[in-house]
Each structure stands twice: as structure tokens, then as C-alpha cells.
DRENDO-1510 file (C-alpha; in Angstrom, 1 decimal, always signed):
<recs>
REC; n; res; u; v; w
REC; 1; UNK; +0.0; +0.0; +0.0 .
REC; 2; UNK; +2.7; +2.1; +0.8 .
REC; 3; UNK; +4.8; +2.0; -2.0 .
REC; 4; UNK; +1.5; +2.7; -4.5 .
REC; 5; UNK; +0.5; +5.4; -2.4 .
REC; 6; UNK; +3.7; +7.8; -2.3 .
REC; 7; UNK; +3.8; +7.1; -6.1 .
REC; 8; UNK; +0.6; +8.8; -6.8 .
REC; 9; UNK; +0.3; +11.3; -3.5 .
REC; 10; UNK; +1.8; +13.9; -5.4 .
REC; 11; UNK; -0.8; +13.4; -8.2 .
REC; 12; UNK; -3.8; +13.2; -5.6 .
REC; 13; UNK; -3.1; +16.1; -4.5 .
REC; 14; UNK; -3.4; +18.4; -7.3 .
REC; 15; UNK; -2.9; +22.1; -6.7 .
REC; 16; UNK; -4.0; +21.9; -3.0 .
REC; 17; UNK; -1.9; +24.1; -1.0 .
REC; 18; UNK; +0.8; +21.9; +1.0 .
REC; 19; UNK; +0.4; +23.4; +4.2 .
REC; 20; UNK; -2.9; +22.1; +4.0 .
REC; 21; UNK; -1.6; +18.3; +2.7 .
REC; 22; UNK; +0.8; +18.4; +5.4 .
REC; 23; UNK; -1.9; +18.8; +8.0 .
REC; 24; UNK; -4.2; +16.8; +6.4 .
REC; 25; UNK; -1.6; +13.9; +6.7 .
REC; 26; UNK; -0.8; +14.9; +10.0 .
REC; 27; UNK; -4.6; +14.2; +10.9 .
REC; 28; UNK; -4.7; +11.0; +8.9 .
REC; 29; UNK; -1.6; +9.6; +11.5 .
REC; 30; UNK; -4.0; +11.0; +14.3 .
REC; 31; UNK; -7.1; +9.1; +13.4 .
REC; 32; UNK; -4.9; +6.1; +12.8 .
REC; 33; UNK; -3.5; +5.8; +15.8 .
REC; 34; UNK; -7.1; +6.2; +17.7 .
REC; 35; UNK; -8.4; +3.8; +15.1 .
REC; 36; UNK; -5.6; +1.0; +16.6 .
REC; 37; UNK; -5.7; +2.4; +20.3 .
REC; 38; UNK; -9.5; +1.5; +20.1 .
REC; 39; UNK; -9.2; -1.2; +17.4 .
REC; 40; UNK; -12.0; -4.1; +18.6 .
REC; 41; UNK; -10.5; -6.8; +16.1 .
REC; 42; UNK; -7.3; -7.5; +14.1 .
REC; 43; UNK; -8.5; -5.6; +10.6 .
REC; 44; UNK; -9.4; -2.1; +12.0 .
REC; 45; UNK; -5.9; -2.3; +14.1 .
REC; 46; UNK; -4.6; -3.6; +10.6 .
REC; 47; UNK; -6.5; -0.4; +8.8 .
REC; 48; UNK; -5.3; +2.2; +11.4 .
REC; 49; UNK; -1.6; +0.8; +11.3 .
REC; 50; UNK; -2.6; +1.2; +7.1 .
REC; 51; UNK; -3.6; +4.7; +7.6 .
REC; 52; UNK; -0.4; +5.4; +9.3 .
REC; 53; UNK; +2.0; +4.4; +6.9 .
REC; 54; UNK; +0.1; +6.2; +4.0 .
REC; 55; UNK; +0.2; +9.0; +6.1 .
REC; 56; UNK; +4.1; +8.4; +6.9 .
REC; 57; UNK; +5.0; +7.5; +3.3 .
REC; 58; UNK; +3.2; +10.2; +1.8 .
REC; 59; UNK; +4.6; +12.7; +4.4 .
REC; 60; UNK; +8.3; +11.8; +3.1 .
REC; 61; UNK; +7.1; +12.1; -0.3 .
REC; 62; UNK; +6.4; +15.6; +0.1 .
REC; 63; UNK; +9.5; +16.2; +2.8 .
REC; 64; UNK; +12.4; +17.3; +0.6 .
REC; 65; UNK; +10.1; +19.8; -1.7 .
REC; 66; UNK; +8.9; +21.3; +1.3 .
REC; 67; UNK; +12.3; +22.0; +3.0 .
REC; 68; UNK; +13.6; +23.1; -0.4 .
REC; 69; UNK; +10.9; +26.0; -0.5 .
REC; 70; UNK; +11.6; +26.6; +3.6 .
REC; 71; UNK; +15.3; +26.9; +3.1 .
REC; 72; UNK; +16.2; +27.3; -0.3 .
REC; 73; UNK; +17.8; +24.7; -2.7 .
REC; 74; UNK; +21.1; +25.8; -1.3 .
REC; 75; UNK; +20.6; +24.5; +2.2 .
REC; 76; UNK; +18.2; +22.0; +1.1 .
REC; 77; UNK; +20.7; +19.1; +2.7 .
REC; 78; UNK; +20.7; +21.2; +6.0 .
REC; 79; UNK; +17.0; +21.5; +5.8 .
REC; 80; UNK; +16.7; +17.9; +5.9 .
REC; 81; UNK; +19.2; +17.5; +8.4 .
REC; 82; UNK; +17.0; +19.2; +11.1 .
REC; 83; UNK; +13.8; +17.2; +9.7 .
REC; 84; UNK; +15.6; +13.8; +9.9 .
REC; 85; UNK; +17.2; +14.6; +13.1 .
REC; 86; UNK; +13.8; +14.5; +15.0 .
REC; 87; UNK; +13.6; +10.9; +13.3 .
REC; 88; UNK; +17.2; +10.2; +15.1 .
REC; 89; UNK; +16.3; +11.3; +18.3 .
REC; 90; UNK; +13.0; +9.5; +17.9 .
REC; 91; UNK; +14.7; +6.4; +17.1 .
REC; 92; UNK; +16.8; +6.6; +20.5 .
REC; 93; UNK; +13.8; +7.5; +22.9 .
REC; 94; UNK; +10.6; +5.3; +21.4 .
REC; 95; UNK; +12.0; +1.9; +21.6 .
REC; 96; UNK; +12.5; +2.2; +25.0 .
REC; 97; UNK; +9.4; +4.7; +25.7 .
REC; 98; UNK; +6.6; +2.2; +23.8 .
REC; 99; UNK; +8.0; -0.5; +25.9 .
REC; 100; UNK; +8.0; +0.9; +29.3 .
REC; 101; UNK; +4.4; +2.7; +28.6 .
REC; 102; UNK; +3.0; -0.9; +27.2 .
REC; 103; UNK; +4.2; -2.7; +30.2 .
REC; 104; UNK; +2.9; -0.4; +32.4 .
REC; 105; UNK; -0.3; +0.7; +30.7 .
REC; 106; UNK; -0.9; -1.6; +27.8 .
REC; 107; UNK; -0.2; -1.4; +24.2 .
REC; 108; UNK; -3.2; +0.9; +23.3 .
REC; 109; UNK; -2.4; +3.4; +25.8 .
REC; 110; UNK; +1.0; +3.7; +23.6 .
REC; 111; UNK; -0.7; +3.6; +20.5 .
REC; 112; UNK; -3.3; +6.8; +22.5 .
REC; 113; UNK; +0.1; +8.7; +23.5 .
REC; 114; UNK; +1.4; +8.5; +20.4 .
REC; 115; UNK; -1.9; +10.1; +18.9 .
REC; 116; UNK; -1.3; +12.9; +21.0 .
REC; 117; UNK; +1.8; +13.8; +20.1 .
REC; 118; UNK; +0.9; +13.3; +16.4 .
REC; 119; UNK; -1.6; +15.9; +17.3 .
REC; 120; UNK; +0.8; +17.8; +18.9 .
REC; 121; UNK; +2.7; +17.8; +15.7 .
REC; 122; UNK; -0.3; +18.9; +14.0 .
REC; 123; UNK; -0.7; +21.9; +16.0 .
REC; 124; UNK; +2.8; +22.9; +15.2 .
REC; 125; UNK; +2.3; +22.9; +11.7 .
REC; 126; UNK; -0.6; +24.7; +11.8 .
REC; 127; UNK; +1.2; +27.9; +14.0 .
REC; 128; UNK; +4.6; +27.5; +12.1 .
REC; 129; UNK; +4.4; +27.0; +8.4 .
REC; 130; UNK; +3.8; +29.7; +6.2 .
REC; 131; UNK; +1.2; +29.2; +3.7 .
REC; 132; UNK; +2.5; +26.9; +0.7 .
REC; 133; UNK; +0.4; +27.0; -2.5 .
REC; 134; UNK; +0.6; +24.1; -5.0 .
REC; 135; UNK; +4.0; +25.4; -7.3 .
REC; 136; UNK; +2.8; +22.0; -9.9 .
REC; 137; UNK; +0.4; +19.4; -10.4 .
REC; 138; UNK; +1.8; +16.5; -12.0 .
REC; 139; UNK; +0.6; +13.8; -13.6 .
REC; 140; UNK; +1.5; +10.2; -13.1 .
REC; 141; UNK; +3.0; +10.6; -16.7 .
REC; 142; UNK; +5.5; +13.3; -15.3 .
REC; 143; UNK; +6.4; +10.8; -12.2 .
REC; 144; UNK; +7.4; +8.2; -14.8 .
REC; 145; UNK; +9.0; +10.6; -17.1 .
REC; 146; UNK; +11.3; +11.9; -15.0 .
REC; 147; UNK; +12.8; +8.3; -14.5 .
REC; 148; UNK; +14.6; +9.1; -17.8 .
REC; 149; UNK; +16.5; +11.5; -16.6 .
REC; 150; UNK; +20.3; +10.1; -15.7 .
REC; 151; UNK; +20.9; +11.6; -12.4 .
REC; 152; UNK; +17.1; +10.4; -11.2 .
REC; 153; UNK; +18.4; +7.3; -12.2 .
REC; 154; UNK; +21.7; +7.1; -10.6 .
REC; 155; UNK; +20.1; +8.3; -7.3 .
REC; 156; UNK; +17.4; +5.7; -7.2 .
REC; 157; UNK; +20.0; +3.3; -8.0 .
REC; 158; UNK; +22.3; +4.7; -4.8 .
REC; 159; UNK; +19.3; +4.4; -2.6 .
REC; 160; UNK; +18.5; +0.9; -3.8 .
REC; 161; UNK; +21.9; -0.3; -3.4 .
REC; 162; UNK; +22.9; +1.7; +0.0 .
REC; 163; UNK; +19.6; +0.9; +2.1 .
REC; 164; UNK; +19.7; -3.0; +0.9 .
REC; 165; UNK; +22.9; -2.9; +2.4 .
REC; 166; UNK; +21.8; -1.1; +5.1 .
REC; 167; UNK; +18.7; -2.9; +6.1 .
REC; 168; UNK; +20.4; -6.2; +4.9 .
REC; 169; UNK; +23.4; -6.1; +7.6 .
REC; 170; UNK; +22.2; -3.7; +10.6 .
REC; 171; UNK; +19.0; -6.1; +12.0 .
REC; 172; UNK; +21.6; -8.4; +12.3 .
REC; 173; UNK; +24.5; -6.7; +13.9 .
REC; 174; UNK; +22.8; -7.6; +17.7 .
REC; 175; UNK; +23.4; -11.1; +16.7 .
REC; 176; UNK; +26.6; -10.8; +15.4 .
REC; 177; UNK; +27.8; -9.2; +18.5 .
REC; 178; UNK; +26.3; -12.1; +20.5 .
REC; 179; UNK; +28.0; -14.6; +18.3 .
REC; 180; UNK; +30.9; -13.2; +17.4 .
REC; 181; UNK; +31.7; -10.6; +19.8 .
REC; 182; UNK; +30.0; -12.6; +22.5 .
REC; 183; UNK; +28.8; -9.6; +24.2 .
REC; 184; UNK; +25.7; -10.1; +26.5 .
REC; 185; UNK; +22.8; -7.7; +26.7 .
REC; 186; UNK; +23.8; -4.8; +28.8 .
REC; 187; UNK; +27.4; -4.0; +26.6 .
REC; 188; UNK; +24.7; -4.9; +23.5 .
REC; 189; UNK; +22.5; -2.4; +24.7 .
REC; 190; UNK; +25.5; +0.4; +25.2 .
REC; 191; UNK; +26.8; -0.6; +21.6 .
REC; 192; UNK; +23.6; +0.1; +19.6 .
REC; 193; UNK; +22.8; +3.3; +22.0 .
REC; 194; UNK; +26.3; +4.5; +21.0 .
REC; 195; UNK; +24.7; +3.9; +17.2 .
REC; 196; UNK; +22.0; +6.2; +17.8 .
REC; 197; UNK; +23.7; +8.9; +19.2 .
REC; 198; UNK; +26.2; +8.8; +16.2 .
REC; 199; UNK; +23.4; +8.4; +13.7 .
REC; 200; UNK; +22.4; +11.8; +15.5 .
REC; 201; UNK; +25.8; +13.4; +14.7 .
REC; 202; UNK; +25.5; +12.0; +11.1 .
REC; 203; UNK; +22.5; +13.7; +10.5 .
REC; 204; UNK; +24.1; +17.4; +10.7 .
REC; 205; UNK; +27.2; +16.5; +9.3 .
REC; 206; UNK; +25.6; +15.2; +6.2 .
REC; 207; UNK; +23.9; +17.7; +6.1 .
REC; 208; UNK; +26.3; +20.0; +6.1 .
REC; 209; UNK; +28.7; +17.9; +3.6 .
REC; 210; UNK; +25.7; +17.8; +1.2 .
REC; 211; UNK; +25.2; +21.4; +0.4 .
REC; 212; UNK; +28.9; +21.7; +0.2 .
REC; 213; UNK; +29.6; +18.5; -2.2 .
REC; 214; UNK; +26.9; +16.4; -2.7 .
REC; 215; UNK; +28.5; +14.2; -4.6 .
REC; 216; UNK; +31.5; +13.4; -2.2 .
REC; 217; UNK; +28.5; +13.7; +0.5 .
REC; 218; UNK; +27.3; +10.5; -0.8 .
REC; 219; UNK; +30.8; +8.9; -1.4 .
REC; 220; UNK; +31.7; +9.6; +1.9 .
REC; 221; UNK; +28.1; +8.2; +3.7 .
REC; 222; UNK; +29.4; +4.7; +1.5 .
REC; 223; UNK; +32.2; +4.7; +2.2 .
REC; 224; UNK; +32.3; +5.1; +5.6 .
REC; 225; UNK; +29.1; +2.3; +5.9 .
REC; 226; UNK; +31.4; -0.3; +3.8 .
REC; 227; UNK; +34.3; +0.5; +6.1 .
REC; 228; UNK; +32.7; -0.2; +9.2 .
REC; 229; UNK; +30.9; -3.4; +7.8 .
REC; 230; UNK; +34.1; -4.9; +6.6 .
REC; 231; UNK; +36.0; -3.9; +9.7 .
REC; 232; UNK; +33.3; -6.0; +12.0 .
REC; 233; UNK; +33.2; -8.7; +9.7 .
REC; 234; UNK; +37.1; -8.6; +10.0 .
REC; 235; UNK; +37.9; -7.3; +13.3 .
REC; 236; UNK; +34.6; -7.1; +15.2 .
REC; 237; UNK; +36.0; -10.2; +17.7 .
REC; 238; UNK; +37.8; -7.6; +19.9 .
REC; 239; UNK; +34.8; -5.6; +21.6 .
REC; 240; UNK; +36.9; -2.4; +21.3 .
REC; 241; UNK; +37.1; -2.5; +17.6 .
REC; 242; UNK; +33.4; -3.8; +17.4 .
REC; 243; UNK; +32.2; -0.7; +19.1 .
REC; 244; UNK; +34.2; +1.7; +17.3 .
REC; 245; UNK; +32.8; +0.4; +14.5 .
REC; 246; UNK; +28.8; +0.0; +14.9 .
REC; 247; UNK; +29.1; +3.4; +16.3 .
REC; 248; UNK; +30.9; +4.5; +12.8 .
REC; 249; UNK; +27.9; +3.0; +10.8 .
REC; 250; UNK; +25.4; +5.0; +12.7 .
REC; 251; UNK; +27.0; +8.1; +12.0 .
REC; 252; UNK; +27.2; +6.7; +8.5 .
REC; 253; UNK; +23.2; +5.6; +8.7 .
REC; 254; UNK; +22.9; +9.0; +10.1 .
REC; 255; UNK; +24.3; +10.8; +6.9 .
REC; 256; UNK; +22.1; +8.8; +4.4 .
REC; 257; UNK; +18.4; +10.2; +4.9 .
REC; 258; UNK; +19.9; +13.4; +4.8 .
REC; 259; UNK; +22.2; +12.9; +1.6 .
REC; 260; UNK; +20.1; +10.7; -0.5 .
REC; 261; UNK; +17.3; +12.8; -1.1 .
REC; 262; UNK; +19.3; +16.2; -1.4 .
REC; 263; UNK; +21.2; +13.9; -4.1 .
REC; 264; UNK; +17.7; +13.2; -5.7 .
REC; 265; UNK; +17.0; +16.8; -5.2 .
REC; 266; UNK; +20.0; +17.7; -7.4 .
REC; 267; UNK; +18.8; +15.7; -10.0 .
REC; 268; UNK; +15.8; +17.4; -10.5 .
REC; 269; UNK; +15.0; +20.5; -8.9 .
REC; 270; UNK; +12.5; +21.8; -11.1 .
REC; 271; UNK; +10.3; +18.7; -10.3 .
REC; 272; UNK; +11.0; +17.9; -6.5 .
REC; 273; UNK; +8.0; +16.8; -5.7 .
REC; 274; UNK; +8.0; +14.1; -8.5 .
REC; 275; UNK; +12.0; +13.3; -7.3 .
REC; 276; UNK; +10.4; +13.0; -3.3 .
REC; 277; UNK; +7.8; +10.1; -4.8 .
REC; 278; UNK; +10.6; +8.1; -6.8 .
REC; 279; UNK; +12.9; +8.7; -3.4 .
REC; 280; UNK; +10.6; +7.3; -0.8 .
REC; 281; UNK; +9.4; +4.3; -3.7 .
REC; 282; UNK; +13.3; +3.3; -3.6 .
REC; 283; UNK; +13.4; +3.5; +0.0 .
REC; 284; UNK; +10.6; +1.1; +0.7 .
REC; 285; UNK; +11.7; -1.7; -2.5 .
REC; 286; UNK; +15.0; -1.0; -0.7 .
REC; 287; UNK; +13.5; -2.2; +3.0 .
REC; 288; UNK; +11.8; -4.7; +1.6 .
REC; 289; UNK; +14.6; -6.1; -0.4 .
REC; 290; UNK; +17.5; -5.5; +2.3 .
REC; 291; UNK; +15.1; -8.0; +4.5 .
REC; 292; UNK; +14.7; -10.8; +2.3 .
REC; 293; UNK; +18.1; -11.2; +1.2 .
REC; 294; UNK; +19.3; -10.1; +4.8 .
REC; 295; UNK; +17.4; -13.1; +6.0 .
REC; 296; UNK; +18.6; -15.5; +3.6 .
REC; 297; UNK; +22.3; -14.5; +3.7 .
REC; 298; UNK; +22.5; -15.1; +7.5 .
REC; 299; UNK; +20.8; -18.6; +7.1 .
REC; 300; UNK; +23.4; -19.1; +4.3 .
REC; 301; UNK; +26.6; -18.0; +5.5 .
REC; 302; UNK; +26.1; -17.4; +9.9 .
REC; 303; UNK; +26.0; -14.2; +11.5 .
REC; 304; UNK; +29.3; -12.6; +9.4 .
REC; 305; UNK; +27.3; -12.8; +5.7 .
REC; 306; UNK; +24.4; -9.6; +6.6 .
REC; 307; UNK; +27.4; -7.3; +6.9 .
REC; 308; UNK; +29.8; -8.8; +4.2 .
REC; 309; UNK; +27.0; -8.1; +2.2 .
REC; 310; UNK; +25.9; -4.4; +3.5 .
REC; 311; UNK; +29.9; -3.6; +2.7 .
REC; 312; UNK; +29.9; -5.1; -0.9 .
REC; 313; UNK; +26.5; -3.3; -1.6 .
REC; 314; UNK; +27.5; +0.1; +0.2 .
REC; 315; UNK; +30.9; +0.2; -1.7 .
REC; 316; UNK; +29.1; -0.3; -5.2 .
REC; 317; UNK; +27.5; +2.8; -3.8 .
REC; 318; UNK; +30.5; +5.2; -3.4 .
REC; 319; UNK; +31.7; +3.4; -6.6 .
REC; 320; UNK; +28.4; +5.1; -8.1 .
REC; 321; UNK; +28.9; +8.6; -6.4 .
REC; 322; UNK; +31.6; +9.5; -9.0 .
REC; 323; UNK; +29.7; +8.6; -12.0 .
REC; 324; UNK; +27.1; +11.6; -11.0 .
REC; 325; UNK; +26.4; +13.4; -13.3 .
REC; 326; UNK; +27.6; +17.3; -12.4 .
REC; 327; UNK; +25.9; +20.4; -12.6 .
</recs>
């Protein structure tokens, strides 16, 4: 559902004013999360978690035209370093948070608190964001069109590749250090906080790095993710070195939402919102993809195969960085 829905959001929407879209998918996440808080069965707590990821997809659709007009197309990678960094923090603090609210209050008083601060979120939108009337209205023929275009093409491809790597190695790297490392659960749980707080730090260095170069932006974000894989796959017995190096690929997991789409951004700037639908579509084929193959690498070849493969994948990537096209 997702991936058909941030395809065609751009085109459902028309010439509404995006201030207005923004809200209204604000709301949607709102009513979602009520829907599952008060959900009676298993299919209207499968609609609301539905609503909420067309809400969600469709939000990051719109995310890097909307900074772009906020900031400019200059600072368009520092614009989406301060929108990705809430995601960051967010990633630190819920884990934790929904667990400790569903153990002491039940799960749908977690889905309820997060419905009001999705709310909250809405207010904030509504007192902060200028008015932002429709600037195109494309058609489903001008999403596909633009696939032609050879940097559109190249950054679909680096998101592809990157994420599968991505998603491929890092739901495995707790069992890794388990096996491998043979940490137990509280250094585990210091390791992949120490990833957080560098994907954090990641976040406005990319963006930073991507308005300067974006091209070395997204070499460097490969780079530095196929380093770190390798180096665990090769080093990541000594818990030292297996530290230093998790916490290098969250600050290199930290640098990708930001540098991906200002590299998509590049590519087309007359039609970013078009550019944010073909983004977030190779994000989620990327998810999907990374999982499977994730999956069937560490039944193939142990705990050690997830990562060879995330630094094969994200060195193809820095590979592709320099054949950008410029300008």
C-alpha cells in the first residue's frame, strides 16, 4: 500500500496548498493511531496501522520539496538534516518509551500517546508553516517521465543499493555481537545506543557535507558504511574495535536520509516533488529487499554474511557517487 500510495500522492493532491496536505496527513496519522488504540478486532488495528503508513509515506514524499521551498535549494541538505534529526532522536527515545508505557499501561495506551503527540505535531504545523500553495500538479506521466533522466536514475540506483545494504546487515549486527563478539545484553545495549547517538551526529554533518559537495557527500556516507561493515566482519571479535565500528555505521546511517534525497534533489530541482515520490518508492523496495536477502544470507553463511553483504553493496554505492552526473 505504501509503496502505490507515495507514487501517486503527489498526483492526488493536485494544486492543493501543502500546508494544507501536510496537516491533512498529520490528521490521517492522528485518526490512525485512535483507530488502533480503540481497534476491537485484528482488521481495523490492521486499517489504522494502514492509515499510518500512508500518512508516513506520503509525508516523506512531500519532505524534501517542502524544505527546499523553507530553506532554499542551497541549504536544502541542512533543511533535511534538522527534519531527519527529529527521526534520530526518535529512534533513541521510542523503543524504550513504547516499551515501558506498554508494560505499564498496555499497548493501546502507547498507541493513544502517540496520537497525541501526532496531534501535537499537527498543532505545530498549523502555527509554524507559512502558507504553501501548490507550485505544480503533476501527472502520473510526469512521475514516470522523469525516471529518464540520468541523475534520477543514478540516485534511485544509490538508494536501492545503500539501504539494501543497510537494512540487509544492521537487523543483524545484535546477533553478530552475540556470536561473534559474545557480548551479553547490557554492553549490546550500550553498543547500539552508542549507534544512535552517532546516527544523530550523522545527521548534521551530512547535512552540512551535502550542500557543500553532494557528490563526495554521498561517497563519503558509502564509504564510511562499507568501512565499518568490513571492519566488524574482520575485526569485530575484539569488543573495542566492534564498538568503534557499529558506532561509525550510525554516523554513516545517520548521513544517508539526509544525503540521499538532497542527491535526488540535485537531479531534479524543477520537479522535487515528482523526485520525493521516486525517493521514498526506492526506500521502501530498498526495506523490503534488504530483509529478504538479509534473511537469507545469515541462514546461508552465519552471522558474518548480513554485513559482508551491506559492505559489498554500500561500496558499489561510493563506486556510483563518481559517476554523478555534475551540474
Amino acid at each position: 500500500m505504501q509503496n502505490s500510495q507515495h507514487t501517486t500522492s503527489n498526483v492526488l493532491i493536485g494544486r492543493l496548498n501543502r500546508k494544507a496536505v501536510l496537516v491533512g496527513l498529520m490528521a490521517l496519522a492522528v485518526g490512525s493511531n485512535i483507530l488502533a488504540a480503540l481497534a476491537p478486532n485484528f482488521w481495523l488495528l490492521l486499517l489504522g496501522r494502514a492509515g499510518l503508513g500512508i500518512a508516513l509515506s506520503a509525508f516523506w514524499a512531500l519532505s524534501v520539496a517542502v524544505v527546499a521551498r523553507l530553506v532554499g535549494a542551497n541549504a536544502t541538505g541542512r533543511g533535511m538534516a534538522i527534519v531527519t534529526l527529529g527521526v534520530s532522536l526518535a529512534t533513541i527515545a521510542a523503543p524504550s518509551m513504547g516499551a515501558l508505557i506498554s508494560d505499564w499501561l498496555g499497548w493501546r495506551s502507547a498507541m493513544a500517546m502517540t496520537a497525541g503527540l501526532a496531534a501535537l505535531a499537527m498543532l505545530l504545523q498549523l502555527l509554524s508553516l507559512p502558507t504553501l500553495p501548490a507550485a505544480a500538479s503533476n501527472s502520473l506521466a510526469d512521475v514516470f517521465r522523469l525516471t529518464r533522466r540520468r541523475g534520477i536514475q543514478l540516485g534511485m540506483l544509490a538508494i536501492v543499493l545503500l539501504m539494501t545494504g543497510h537494512f540487509a546487515g544492521s537487523v543483524y549486527v545484535r546477533p553478530f555481537l552475540e556470536q561473534v563478539t559474545l557480548l551479553t545484553t547490557g554492553p549490546i545495549a550500550l553498543a547500539l545506543l552508542g549507534f544512535g547517538i552517532a546516527a544523530v551526529i550523522g545527521n548534521i554533518a551530512g547535512g552540512r557535507l551535502a550542500d557543500t559537495n553532494i557528490h563526495m557527500a554521498l561517497a563519503v556516507t558509502a564509504a564510511l558504511m562499507a568501512f565499518a561493515a568490513l571492519a566488524l566482519v574482520l575485526w569485530g571479535a575484539q569488543t573495542g574495535v566492534a564498538f568503534g565500528f557499529v558506532t561509525l555505521w550510525g554516523f554513516a546511517f545517520g548521513m544517508a536520509p539526509v544525503v540521499l534525497p538532497t542527491n535526488m534533489s540535485r537531479a531534479a530541482p524543477d520537479a522535487l516533488e515528482a523526485a520525493g515520490s521516486l525517493m521514498v518508492t526506492s526506500f521502501q523496495v530498498a526495506i523490503t529487499v534488504g530483509a529478504v536477502v538479509g534473511g537469507y544470507v545469515v541462514d546461508t553463511y552465519g552471522a558474518t554474511g548480513p554485513l559482508t553483504l551491506t559492505a559489498v553493496l554500500a561500496a558499489a554505492t561510493a563506486a556510483l557517487a563518481l559517476l554523478q552526473p555534475r551540474g
